[in-house]
N, C-alpha and C positions, 0 to 999 in steps of 0.2 A: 371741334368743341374743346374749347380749355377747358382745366385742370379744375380749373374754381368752378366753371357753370357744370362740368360734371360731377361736384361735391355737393354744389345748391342741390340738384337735380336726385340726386339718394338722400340728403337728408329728409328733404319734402314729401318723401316719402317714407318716414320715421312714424312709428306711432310715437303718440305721447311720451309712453312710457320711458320708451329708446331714446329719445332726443334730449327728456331731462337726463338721462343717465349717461348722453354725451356730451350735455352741457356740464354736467360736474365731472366727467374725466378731461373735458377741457381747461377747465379753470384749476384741478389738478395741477397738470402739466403747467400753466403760466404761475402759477405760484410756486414750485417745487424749484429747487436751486439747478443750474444746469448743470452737468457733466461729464466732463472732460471723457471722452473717446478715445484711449490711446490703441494705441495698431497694435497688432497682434505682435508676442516676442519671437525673434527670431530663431529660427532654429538652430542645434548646436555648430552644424556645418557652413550656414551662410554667415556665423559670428568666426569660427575657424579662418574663413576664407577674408572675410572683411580683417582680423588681424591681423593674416599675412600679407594682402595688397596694402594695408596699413605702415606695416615694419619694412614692408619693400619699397614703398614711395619714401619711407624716411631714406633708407639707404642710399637712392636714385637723389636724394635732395641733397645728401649729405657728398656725393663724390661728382654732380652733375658741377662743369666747370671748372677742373679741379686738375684735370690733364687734356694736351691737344691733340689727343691718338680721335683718328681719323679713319672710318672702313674702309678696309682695302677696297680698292677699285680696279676692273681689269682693264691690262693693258689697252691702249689706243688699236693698235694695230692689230687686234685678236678681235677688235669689236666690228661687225658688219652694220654698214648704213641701212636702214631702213627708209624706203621710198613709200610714200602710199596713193 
């Protein structure tokens, strides 16, 4: 059963009374302005943490391409083949 035919399905079974006094909190709501929802604020820890991955991706942006240092890598002859 959908959403809608189990809405029909309780209001129809409204008394009078109830149903005008759903119909005026409906018409309520279609006339009253909408709004805006915003998300909850962050806590002081997860703005903490967003700052520093912030100032650290500027740093990373700032020296990314900037020299050709390279990770070491080990030797050829220290590494064993893997078969599988």
């Amino acid at each position: 059963m959908s959403a809608v035919e189990t809405a029909v399905k309780k209001v129809k079974g409204l008394s009078e009374r109830r149903a005008k006094a759903l119909l005026g909190w409906l018409s309520e709501q279609e006339s009253a302005p909408r709004r805006v929802r915003r998300s909850s604020p962050a806590t002081p820890r997860k703005r903490q943490a967003r700052r520093s991955m912030r100032s650290l991706m500027a740093w990373y942006d700032s020296i990314r391409g900037t020299t050709d240092w390279e990770p070491p890598r080990m030797p050829d002859d220290l590494v064993r083949r893997v078969s599988l």
